[in-house]
C-alpha positions as semicolon CSV with decimal commas, in nm:
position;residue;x (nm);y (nm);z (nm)
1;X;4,047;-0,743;-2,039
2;X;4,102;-0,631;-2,436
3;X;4,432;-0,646;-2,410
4;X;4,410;-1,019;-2,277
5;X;4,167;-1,093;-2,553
6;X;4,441;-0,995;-2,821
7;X;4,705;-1,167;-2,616
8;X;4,482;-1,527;-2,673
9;X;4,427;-1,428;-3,050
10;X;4,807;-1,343;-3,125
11;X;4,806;-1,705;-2,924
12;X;4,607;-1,849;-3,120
13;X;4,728;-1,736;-3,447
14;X;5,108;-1,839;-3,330
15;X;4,947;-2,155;-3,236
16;X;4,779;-2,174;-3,585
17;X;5,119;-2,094;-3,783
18;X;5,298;-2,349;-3,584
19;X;5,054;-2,591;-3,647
20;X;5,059;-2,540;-4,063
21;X;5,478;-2,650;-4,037
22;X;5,410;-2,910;-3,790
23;X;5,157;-3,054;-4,036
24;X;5,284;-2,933;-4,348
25;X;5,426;-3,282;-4,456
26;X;5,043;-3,422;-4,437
27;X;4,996;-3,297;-4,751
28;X;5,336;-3,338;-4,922
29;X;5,527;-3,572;-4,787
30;X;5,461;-3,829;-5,040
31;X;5,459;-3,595;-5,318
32;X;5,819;-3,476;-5,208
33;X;5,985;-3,795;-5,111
34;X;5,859;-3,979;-5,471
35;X;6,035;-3,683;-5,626
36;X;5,725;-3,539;-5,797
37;X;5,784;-3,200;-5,644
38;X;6,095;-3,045;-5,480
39;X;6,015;-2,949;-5,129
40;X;6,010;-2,561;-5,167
41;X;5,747;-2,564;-5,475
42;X;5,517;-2,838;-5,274
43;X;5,497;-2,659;-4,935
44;X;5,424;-2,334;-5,164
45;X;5,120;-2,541;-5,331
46;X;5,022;-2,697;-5,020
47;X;4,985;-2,324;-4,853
48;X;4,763;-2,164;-5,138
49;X;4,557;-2,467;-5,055
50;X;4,535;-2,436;-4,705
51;X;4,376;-2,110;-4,731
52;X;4,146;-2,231;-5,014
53;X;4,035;-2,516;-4,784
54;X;4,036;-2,301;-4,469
55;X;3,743;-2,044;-4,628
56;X;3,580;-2,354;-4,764
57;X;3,355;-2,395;-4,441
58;X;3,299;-2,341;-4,041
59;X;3,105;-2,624;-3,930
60;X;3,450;-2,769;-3,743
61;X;3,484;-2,478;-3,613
62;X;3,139;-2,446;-3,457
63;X;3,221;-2,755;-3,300
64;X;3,524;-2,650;-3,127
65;X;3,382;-2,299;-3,015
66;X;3,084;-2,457;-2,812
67;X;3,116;-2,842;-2,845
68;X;3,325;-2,895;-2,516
69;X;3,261;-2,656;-2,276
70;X;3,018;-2,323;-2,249
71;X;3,122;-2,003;-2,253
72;X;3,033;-1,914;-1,898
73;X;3,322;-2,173;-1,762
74;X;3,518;-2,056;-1,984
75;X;3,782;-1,708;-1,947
76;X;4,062;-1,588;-2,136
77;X;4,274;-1,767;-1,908
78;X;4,151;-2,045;-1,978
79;X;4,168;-2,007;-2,380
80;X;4,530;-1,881;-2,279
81;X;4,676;-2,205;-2,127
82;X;4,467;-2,452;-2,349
83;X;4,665;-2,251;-2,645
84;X;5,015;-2,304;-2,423
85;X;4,968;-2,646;-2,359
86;X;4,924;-2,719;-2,741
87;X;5,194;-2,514;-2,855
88;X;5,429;-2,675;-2,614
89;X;5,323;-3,020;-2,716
90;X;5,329;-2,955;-3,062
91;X;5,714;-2,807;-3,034
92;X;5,814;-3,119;-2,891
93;X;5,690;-3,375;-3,133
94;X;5,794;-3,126;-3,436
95;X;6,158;-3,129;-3,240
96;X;6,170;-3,519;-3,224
97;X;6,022;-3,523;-3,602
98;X;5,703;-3,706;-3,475
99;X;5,370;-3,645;-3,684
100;X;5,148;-3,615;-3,376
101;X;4,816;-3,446;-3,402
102;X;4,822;-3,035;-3,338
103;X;4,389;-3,074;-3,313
104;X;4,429;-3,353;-3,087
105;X;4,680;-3,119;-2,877
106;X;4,457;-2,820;-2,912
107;X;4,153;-3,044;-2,726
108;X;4,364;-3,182;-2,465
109;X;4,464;-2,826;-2,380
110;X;4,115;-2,683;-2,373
111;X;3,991;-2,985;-2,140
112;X;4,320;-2,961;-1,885
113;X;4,256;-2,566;-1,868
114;X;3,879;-2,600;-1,817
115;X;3,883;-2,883;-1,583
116;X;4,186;-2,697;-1,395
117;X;4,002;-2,348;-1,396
118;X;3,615;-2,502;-1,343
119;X;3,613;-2,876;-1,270
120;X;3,549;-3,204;-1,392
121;X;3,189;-3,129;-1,452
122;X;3,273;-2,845;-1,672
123;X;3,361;-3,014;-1,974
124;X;3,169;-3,177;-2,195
125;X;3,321;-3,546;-2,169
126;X;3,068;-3,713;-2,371
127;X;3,136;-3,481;-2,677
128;X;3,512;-3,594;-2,626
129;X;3,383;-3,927;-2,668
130;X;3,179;-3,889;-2,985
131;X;3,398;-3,610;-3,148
132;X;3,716;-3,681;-3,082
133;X;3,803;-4,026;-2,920
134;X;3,619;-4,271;-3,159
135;X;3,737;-4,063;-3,418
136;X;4,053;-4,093;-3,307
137;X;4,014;-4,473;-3,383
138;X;3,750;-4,445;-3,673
139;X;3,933;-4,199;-3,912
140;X;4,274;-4,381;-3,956
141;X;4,091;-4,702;-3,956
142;X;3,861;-4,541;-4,232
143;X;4,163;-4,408;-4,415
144;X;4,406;-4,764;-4,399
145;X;4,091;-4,950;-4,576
146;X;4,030;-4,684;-4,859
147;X;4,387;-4,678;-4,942
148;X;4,460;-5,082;-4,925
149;X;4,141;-5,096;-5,155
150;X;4,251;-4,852;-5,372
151;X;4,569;-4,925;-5,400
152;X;4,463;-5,284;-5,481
153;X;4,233;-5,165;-5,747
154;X;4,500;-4,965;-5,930
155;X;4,750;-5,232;-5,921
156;X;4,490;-5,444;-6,109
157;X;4,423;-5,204;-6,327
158;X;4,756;-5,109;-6,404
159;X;4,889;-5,494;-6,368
160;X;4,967;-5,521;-6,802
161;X;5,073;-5,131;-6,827
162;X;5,497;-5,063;-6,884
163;X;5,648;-4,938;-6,577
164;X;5,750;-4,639;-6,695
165;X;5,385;-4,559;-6,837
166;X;5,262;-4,649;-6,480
167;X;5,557;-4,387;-6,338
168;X;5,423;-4,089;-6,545
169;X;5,083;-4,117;-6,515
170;X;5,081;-4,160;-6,120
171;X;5,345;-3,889;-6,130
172;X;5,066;-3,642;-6,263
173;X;4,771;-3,795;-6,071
174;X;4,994;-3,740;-5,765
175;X;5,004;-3,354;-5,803
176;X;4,638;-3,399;-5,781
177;X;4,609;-3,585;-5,523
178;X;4,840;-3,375;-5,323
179;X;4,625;-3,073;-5,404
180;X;4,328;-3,222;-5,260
181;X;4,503;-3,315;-4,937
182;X;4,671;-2,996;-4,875
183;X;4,289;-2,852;-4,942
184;X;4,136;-3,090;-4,700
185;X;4,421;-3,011;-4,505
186;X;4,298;-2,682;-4,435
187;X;3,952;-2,737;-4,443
188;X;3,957;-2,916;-4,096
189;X;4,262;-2,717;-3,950
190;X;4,236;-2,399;-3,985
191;X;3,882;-2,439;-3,871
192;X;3,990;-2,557;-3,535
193;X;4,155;-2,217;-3,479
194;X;3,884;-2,059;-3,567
195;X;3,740;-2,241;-3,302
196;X;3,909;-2,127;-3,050
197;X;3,916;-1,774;-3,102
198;X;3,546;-1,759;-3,127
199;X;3,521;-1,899;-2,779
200;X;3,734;-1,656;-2,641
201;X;3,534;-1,393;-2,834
202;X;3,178;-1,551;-2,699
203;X;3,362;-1,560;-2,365
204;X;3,458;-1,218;-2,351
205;X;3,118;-1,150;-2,459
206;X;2,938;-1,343;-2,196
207;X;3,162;-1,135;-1,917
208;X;2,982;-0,876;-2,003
209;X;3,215;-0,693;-2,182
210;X;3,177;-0,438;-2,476
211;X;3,271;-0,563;-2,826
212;X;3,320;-0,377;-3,171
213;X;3,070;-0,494;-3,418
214;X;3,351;-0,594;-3,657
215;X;3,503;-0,836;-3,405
216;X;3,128;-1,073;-3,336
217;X;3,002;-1,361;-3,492
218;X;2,902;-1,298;-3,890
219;X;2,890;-1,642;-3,997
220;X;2,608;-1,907;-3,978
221;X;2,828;-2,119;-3,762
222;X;2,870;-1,806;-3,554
223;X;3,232;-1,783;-3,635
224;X;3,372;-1,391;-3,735
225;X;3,482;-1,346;-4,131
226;X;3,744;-1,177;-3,986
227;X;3,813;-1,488;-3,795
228;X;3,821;-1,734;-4,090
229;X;4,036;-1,499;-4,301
230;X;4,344;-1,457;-4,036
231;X;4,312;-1,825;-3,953
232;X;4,308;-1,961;-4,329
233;X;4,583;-1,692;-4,398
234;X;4,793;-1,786;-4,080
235;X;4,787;-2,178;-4,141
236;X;4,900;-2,156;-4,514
237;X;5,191;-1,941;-4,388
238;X;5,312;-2,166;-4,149
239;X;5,254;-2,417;-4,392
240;X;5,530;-2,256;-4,652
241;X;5,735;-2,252;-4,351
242;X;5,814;-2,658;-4,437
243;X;5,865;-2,895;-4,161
244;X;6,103;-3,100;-4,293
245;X;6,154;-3,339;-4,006
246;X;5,832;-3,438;-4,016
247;X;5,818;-3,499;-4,411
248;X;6,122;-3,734;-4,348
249;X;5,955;-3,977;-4,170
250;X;5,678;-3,981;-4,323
251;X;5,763;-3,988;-4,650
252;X;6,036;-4,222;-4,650
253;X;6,079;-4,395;-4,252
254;X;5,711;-4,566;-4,245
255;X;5,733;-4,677;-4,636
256;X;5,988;-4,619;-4,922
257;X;5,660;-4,552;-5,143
258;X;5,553;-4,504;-5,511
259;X;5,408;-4,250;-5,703
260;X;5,083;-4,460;-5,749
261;X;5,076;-4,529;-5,401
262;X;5,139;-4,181;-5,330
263;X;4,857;-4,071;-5,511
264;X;4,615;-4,358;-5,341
265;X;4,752;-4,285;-4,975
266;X;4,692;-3,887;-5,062
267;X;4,333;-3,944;-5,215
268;X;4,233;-4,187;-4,990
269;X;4,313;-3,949;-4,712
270;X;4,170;-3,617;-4,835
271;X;3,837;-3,783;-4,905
272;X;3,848;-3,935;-4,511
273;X;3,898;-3,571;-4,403
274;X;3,677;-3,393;-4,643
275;X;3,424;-3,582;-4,549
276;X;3,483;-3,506;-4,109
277;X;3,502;-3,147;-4,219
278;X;3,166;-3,177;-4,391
279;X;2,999;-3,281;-4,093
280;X;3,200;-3,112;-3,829
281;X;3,439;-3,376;-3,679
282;X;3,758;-3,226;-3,544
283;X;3,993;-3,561;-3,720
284;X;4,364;-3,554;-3,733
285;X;4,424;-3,482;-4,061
286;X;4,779;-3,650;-3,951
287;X;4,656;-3,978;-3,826
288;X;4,471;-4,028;-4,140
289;X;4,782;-3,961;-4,368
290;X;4,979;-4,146;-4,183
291;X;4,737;-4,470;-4,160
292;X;4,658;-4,412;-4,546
293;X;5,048;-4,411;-4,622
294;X;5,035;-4,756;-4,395
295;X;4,752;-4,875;-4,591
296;X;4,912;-4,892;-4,943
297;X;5,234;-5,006;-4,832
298;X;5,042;-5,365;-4,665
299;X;4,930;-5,385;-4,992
300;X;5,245;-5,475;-5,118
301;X;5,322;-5,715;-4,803
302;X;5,285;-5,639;-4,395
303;X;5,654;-5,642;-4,383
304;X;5,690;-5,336;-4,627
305;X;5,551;-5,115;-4,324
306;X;5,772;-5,013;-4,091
307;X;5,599;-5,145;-3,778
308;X;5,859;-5,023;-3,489
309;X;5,845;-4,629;-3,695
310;X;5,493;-4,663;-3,671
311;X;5,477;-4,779;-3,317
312;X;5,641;-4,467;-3,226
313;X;5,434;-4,269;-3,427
314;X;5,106;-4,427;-3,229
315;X;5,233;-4,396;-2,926
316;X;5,287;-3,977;-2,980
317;X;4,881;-4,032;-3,040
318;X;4,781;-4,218;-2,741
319;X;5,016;-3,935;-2,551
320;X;4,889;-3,618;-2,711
321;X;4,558;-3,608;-2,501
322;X;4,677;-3,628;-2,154
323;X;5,015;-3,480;-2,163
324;X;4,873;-3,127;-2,327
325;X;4,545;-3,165;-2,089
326;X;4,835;-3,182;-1,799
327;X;5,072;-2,913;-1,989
328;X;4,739;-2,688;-1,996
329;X;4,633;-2,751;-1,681
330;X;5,003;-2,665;-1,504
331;X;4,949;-2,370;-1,726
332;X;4,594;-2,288;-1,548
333;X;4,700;-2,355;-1,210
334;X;5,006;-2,066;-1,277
335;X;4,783;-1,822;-1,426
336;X;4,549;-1,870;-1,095
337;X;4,851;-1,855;-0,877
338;X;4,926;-1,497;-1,037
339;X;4,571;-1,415;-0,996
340;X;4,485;-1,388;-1,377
């Protein structure tokens, strides 16, 4: 049973590395397609920053470790195939360059594994509700309004300044900006991992198996150091890994955008997820961005959004829950078949 236990970490972690260059352009896409940064020094930035917002806090993580489903329905199996679906979801949308939500995948995973392992009444549906599906609406819709408002502020504010006065100075607020949304970045993502090891830990716990002291709970969330450490270290990795595909559409299909509104999208978007983090709301850190970059662009005028790109782009969200749930749960149904 240890050995399955490391199996779901070194899972987890993979899972964790993939999802830092699935979401890397979150953070820089704007900052790379304005040509503020080149694409090598941003996704090195955006890494250091993941891991400084990943060891900022564990209260997202507390949700995911016991927010959906307790550790007795819960096995390493389970943990196994909710990791599997994910990862196989997430591969697809990075392959067809679509910013879909790796937290959103990781959820629909854990609830097609648990309802496939212990049954409907196993997971916790109304915590679905209030921590992940009217977030799912409220977060992007939170992000599109601070970004049209800001971005309407600082083009009044900016309204008698030269253009090319207006061009440096965003230019520089920008790298700011982009620092703060690579931090908030991994302040909500690398939690989520964290997550999902801990259940597995608590699980293997609960079995009534033996466990080294190093490898239990240690913070007040109940989360390992150890834990928070390898996750915040594994999602700023993947992070310098790049995800280029991904940074192309959104930094340049949705929007051809601005410095200025670069650095209104980016803020506007780091505060939305700063603040989930704070309270411990597993938000896509990628719908946010992505509704933020729509935000300032129907500033300018509806038509400067590219509606049918981000059609696409909302349909990969209504399709990440289900389809990992059902990738997960195929997943389950092997592992019982094999008698795992």
């Amino acid at each position: 049973m240890v050995s399955l236990l490391i199996a779901v970490i070194v899972t987890a972690l993979v899972f964790d590395f993939i999802n830092g260059f699935h979401d890397a352009a979150n953070a820089i896409a704007t900052v790379v397609s304005t040509g503020v940064m080149p694409v090598r020094a941003a996704v090195v930035l955006a890494g250091l920053l993941n891991f400084a917002g990943g060891i900022a806090g564990t209260a997202v993580a507390k949700t995911i470790a016991s927010g959906f489903a307790d550790a007795g329905d819960v096995t390493q199996p389970v943990v196994l195939a909710a990791l599997l679906g994910a990862i196989v979801w997430n591969l697809l949308t990075w392959w067809w360059g679509l910013p879909s939500s790796s937290s959103h995948a990781l959820i629909g995973g854990l609830c097609g594994a648990v309802v496939a392992h212990a049954g409907v009444s196993a997971f916790k549906w109304e915590a679905l509700v209030s921590k992940v599906l009217v977030p799912i609406v409220a977060s992007p819709a939170i992000g599109f309004v601070l970004a049209f408002t800001l971005m309407l502020g600082l083009v009044w504010i900016v309204r008698a300044w030269r253009a090319a006065v207006v061009d440096k100075a965003s230019r520089r607020l920008q790298l700011l900006s982009a620092a703060s949304m690579a931090f908030s970045h991994g302040s909500n993502d690398a939690q989520k991992v964290m997550g999902i090891i801990t259940l597995a830990i608590v699980a293997h716990a609960a079995a009534g198996h033996d466990m080294p002291a190093w490898m239990l709970p240690s913070t007040p969330d109940g989360v390992p150091t150890w834990v928070v450490l390898a996750c915040a270290t594994t999602i700023g990795l993947g992070t310098m890994a790049g995800g280029q595909r991904i940074i192309k559409t959104m930094g340049s299909k949705i929007i051809r955008i601005s410095p200025l509104q670069g650095f209104a999208a980016e803020t506007s978007g780091a505060l939305t997820i700063l603040a989930a983090s704070h309270v411990g709301i597993p938000v896509s850190t990628t719908h946010v961005i992505n509704s933020s970059i729509m935000g300032v662009g129907a500033v300018k005028r509806l038509s400067a959004v590219r509606w049918g790109v981000a059609g696409n782009i909302v349909t990969a969200w209504v399709l990440t829950l289900p389809l990992s749930a059902g990738m997960a749960a195929l997943m389950m149904v092997l592992f019982d078949a094999v008698g795992m």
